[in-house]
N, C-alpha and C positions, 0 to 999 in steps of 0.2 A: 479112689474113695468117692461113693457117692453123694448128694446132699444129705440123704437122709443119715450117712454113717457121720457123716461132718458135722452134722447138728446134736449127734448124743455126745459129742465132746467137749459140747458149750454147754455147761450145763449153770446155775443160777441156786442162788440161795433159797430156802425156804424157811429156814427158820423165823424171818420178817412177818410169816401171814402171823403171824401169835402178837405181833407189836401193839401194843395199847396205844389209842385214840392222842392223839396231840392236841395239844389248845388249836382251837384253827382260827386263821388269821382273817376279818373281818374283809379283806381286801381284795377277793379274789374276782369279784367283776367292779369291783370302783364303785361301792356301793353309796349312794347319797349320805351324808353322816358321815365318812371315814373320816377317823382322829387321830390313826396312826402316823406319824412324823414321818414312818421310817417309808412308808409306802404309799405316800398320797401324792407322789410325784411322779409315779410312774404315767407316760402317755398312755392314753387311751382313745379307741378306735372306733367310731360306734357311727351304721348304716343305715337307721331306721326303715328306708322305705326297702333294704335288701334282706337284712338279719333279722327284723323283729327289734328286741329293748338289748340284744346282745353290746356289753361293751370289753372290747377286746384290749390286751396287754398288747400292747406296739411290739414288744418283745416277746416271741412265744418261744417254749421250748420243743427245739426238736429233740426227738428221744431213740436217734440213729445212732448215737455212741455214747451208749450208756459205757459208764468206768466196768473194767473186769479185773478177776484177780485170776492166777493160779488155781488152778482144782487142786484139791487135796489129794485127787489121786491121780495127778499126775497126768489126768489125760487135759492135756487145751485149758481154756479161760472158762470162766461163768461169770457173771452176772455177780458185781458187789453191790447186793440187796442194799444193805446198810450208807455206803456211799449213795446211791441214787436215792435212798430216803431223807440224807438230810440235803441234797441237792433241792428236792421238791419240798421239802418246807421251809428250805431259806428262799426260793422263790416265789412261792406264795405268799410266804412271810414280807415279802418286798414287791408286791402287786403285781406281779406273773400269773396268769391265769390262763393260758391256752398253750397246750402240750400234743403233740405230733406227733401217731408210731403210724406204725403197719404190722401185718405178722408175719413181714419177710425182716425186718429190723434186727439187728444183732441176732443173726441166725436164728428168728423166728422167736428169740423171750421177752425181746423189747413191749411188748405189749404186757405181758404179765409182772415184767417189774416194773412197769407204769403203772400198770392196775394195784401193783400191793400200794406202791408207793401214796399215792393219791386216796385211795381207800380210808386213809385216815384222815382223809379231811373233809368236810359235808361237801356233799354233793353240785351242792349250786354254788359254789366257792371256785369251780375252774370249769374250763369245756375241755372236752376230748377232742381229736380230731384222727381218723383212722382209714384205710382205704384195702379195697378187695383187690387184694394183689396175686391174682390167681395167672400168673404168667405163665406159669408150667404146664396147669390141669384149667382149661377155664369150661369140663363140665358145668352143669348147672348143680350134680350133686356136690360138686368140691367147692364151688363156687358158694352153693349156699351153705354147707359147711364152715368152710372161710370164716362166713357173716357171723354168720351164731357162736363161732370160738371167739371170734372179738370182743361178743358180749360179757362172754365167761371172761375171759383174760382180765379182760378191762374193769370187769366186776361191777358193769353198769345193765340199768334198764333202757338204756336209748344213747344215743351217740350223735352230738350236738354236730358235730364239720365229716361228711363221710365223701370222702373221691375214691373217680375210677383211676387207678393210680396207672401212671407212667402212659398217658395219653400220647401214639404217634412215632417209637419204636419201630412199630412194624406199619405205621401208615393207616389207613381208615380201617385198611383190610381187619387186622390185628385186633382195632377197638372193636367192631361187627362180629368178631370170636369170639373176645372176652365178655364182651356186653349183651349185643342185639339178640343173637341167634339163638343164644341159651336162655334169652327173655330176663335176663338178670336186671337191665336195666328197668326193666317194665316193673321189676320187683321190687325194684330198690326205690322208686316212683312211688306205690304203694307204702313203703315202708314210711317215706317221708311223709305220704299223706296222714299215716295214720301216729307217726309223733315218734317213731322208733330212732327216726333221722330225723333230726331236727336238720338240715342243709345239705343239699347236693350237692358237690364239683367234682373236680378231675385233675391233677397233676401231668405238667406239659412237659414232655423232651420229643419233641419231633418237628419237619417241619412247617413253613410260610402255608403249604396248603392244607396240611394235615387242620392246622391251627384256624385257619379261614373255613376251613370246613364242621368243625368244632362249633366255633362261634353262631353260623348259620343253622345247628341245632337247638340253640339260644330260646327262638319263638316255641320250639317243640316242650322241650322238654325244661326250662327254666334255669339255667344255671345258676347257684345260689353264690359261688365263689369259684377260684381258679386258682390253682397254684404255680407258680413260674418260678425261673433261676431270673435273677435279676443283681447287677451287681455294678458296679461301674467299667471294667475292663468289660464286660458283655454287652454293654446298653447298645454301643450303636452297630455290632454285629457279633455274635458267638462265634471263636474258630469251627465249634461238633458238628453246629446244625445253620450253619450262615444266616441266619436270623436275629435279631437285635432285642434287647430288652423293650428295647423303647420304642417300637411296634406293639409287641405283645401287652406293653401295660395298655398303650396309646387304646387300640383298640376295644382291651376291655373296660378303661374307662369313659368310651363311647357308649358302650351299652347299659353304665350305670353297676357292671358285677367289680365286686371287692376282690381283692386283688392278696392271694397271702405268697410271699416270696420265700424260697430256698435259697440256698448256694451264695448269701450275702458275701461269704469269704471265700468263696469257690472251693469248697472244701480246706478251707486253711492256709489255699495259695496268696490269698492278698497279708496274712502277716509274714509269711516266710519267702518275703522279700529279701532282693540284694541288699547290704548294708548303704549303699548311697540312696537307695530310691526310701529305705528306712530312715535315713539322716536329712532327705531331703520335708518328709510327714511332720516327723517330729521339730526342725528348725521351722516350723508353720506354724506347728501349735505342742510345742513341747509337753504340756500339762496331759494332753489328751494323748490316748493309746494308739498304738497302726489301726487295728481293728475298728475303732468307734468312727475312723472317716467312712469306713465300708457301711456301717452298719446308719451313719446319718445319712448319708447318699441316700438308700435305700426308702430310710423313712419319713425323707423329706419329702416323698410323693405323697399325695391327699389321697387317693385310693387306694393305697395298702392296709392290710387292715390289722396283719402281723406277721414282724422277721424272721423266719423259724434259725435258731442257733443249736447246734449242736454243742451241747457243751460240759463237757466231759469233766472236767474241772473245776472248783469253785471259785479259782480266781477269774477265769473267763466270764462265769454268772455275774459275779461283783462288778465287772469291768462291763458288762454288755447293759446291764443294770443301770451303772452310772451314767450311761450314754443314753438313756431312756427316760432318764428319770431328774426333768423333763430333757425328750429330746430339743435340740436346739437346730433346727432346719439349717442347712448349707445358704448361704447368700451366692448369686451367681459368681460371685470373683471365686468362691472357693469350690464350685462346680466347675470352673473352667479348669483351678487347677486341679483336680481331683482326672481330668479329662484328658491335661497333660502326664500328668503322672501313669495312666492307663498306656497312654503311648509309649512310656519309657520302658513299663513291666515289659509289654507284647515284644521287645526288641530281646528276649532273651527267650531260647526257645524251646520250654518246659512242655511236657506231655499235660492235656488239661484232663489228669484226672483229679478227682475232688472225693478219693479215697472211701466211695458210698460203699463199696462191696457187693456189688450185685453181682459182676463175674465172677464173684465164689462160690462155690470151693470151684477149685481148678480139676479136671479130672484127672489132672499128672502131678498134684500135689502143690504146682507154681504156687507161692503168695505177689500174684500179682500186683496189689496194691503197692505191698514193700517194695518190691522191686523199683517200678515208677517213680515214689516218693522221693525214693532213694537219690535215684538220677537228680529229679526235679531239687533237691535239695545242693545238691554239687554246684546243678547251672546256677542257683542263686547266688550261692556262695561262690562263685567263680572260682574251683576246684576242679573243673573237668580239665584235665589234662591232652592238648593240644597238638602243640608239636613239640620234638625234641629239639628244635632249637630255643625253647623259650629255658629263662635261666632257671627256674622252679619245679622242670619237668620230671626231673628222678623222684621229688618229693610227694607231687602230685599224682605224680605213678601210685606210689607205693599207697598215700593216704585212701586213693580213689576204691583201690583193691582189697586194701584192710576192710575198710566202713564199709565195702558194697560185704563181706563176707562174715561182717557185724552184725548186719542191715537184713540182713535172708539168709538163711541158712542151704547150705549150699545144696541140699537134694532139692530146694523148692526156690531154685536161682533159672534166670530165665533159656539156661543151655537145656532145657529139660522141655522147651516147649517144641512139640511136633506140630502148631500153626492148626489144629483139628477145629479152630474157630466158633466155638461153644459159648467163646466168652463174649465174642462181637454183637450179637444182637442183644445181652443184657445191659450195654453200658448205655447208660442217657446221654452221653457225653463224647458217643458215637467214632469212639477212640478204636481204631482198625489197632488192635490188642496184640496180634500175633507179628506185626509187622514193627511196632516198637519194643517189643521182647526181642525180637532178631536182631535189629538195630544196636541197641543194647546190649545185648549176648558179642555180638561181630566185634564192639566195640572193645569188650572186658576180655576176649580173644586174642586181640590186636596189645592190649595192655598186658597181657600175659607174657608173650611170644616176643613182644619189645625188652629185652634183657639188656640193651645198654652196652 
C-alpha cells in the first residue's frame, strides 16, 4: 500500500463546511477590554521587538491528532469534523488562539479540518501556524503547490507562523534540497515581505551542528521564531539526537528568536508513567494533573512563546487550560525535583517514540506506532515478562500476548517487517525502526515458543 492508496482511506467529514457562524469569542489575541471571566486568565506571550503587536496563548494547539471516527464504509478513520469544531471553540472560547498543522498531519486533512474549524470565527481572533513539508517531492513545482494548498485548506489570505518544517533529518545537505536549490526559500522571503507570511521559522529534529549551523543563517535570512521538542526528561540531553533542550533554547534566547516548543509530553510519554513515579507527582502536588508538571516546566521559560499540545480530547484541553490560566512558574525546589523525577523515568527503557506518524504508512502494512506504544506501555506498567523464575511469569506471558494481539492486528504485527528501512529517515526521533521491530518480534517469538 502506497501513501497515496493510504491516504484515500482517511477520509474527513464534510458536511461541517455548511456550519453557521458562531458567536466568536472576544479573546483570541488577549485583547485590551477583555471581560470574559472565563478567558482573561489565560497566559500570554508577546515579543515586540520579534513579532510585531502579536500576543500569543502560552498554550497553543497542535492539530497533529485530530479525534477520528470509523468511515461509514468501512475503509479506515476520517476526520470527526464535528468533534474538532467544538474542540476549537471551546478553546478559543477559553483564550487559545494559536493552532499548528502541516499538510502531512493526520494523513494530509489536518489542515482542512483546521481550516473548516476556525472558519467560523473572525479572522484576527487566532493565528495559524503551518509549514512546507515537502519531504518526498521538494521540486519547486510541488513545493510551490504545497504552499498554495495551505492557503486553500486553511481558507486564509496569509499565514501568520510559516516553517521549513523538520529542520536536520538529513543534515544541511537535505535543508539545501528542500529549500536553497529549488529557490523556495528565496520565495518564501518574498512572501514574508509582501505580508502573505507574516513570520518565518523552521522546525528542529537534527543535530548540535545541523542546529549551529541553522542559527548562523540568523544574520541572512532573519529567523522570526523556531520550533524545538523541549521537555524536562530532554532538557539536559535527548536519547534520538544527543542534544539537550537546554542548549537549543539557551542559544536561541541569545539571539533574541522566540522560542515555540513541541513534544512537552513527549508524545504522551511523560503521563503514561510507572504508577510509583505517578504516585510520587501526585503525593507533590495532588490537586494538579501528571501533565501540567510537563507543561509548567516548559512555560516557565521567558522565551517560549507557545506549547503546542496535541489534544485529541476535551478533557486534556480543560486540563492543559487550567495549567495556563494563569500559569504558575516552577520555583527551583520543584525544578530540581521535576530533574529528579526525569532520572527515574530514563531508568525504564521505553523506545522514545512520541507516536507522530511520520513512518506511515508502512509499505508492508506494519502499524508501527501501535506496536511501540504497545511495548512502551508494558515497560511502564511493569508487565513485560522476564524470567520464568519470577512468581507472576505464566500470567504475564499470557497478558503480554493477549494485549500485544489487542494492540495490532496481527497481519500489521512487527514479524511482517523485512528491515527495507523506509521508515528510518522519516522519524524525528531518530528511532533505528527496523531494529526495535526485530527486537520486539524476537521477543513475542521467544514468549510463544516458552509453553511452560
Amino acid at each position: 500500500m502506497d501513501r497515496r492508496e493510504f491516504i484515500k482511506i482517511i477520509g474527513i467529514t464534510s458536511a461541517a463546511t455548511a456550519l453557521p457562524s458562531c458567536v466568536p469569542s472576544n479573546s483570541g489575541r488577549g485583547a485590551e477590554g477583555d471581560t470574559d471571566t472565563e478567558t482573561k486568565d489565560m497566559t500570554y506571550r508577546q515579543f515586540p521587538a520579534a513579532l510585531g503587536d502579536d500576543r500569543v496563548s502560552l498554550l497553543g494547539y497542535g492539530c497533529m491528532r485530530w479525534p477520528t471516527i470509523p468511515n461509514p464504509d468501512g475503509n479506515g478513520d476520517m476526520i470527526d469534523q464535528d468533534a474538532v469544531n467544538r474542540l476549537v471553540d471551546y478553546a478559543i472560547e477559553h483564550g487559545v488562539n494559536f493552532f499548528d498543522t502541516s499538510p502531512v498531519y493526520v494523513q494530509g486533512w489536518s489542515e482542512r479540518a483546521t481550516g473548516i474549524a476556525l472558519k467560523r470565527h473572525p479572522r484576527n481572533s487566532y493565528y495559524i501556524s503551518t509549514k512546507l513539508s515537502n519531504f518526498s517531492d521538494a521540486s519547486r513545482e510541488n513545493s510551490l503547490a504545497m504552499y498554495r494548498r495551505s492557503f486553500k485548506e486553511l481558507q486564509v489570505d496569509y499565514i501568520d507562523y510559516y516553517l521549513l518544517h523538520a529542520i536536520g533529518g538529513g543534515g544541511m545537505k537535505e535543508f539545501h534540497r528542500r529549500y536553497v536549490e529549488n529557490g523556495m526559500l528565496d520565495f518564501l522571503l518574498e512572501e514574508r515581505r509582501a505580508g502573505r507570511i507574516r513570520h518565518l521559522g523552521w522546525s528542529f529534529h537534527g543535530s548540535k551542528e545541523v542546529f549551529d549551523e541553522m542559527l548562523a543563517l540568523h544574520d541572512t535570512y532573519h529567523w522570526d521564531f523556531v520550533l524545538i521538542q523541549m521537555n524536562y526528561v530532554d532538557w539536559h540531553i535527548a536519547k534520538g539526537s544527543g542534544i539537550g533542550a537546554e542548549y537549543l533554547y539557551t542559544e536561541l534566547e541569545k539571539r533574541g528568536i522566540p522560542v515555540n516548543v513541541m513534544e512537552p509530553l513527549l508524545g504522551g510519554r511523560l503521563t503514561k508513567l510507572p504508577d510509583h513515579i505517578v504516585g510520587r507527582l501526585k503525593q507533590r502536588a495532588p490537586e494538579r494533573s501528571v501533565a501540567s508538571w510537563a507543561f509548567r516546566f516548559v512555560g516557565s521559560h521567558p522565551n517560549v512563546l507557545s506549547v503546542l499540545s496535541g489534544m485529541t480530547y476535551m478533557e486534556h484541553l480543560q486540563d492543559n487550560i487550567r495549567t495556563y490560566s494563569p500559569l504558575v512558574p516552577l520555583n527551583r525546589d520543584e525544578t530540581d525535583f521535576l530533574f529528579d523525577t526525569a532520572r527515574l523515568i530514563e531508568q525504564y527503557p521505553t523506545i522514545p517514540c512520541n507516536d507522530c506518524k511520520y513512518c506511515m504508512p508502512c509499505p508492508y502494512g506494519i502499524d508501527i506506532p501501535a506496536i511501540l506504544l504497545h511495548y512502551n506501555k508494558c515497560v511502564n506498567e511493569g508487565s513485560v515478562p522476564k524470567s520464568r523464575q519470577d512468581e507472576n511469569y505464566r500470567k504475564m506471558r499470557r497478558t503480554f500476548l493477549v494485549s500485544y494481539d489487542r494492540s495490532v492486528p496481527q497481519l500489521r504485527q512487527a514479524d511482517h517487517c523485512i528491515a527495507c528501512g523506509q521508515c528510518i529517515s522519516h522519524c524525528p526521533q531518530r528511532i533505528d525502526i527496523p531494529k526495535e521491530l526485530h527486537k520486539i518480534d524476537n521477543f513475542v517469538e521467544k514468549l510463544k515458543q516458552d509453553t511452560l
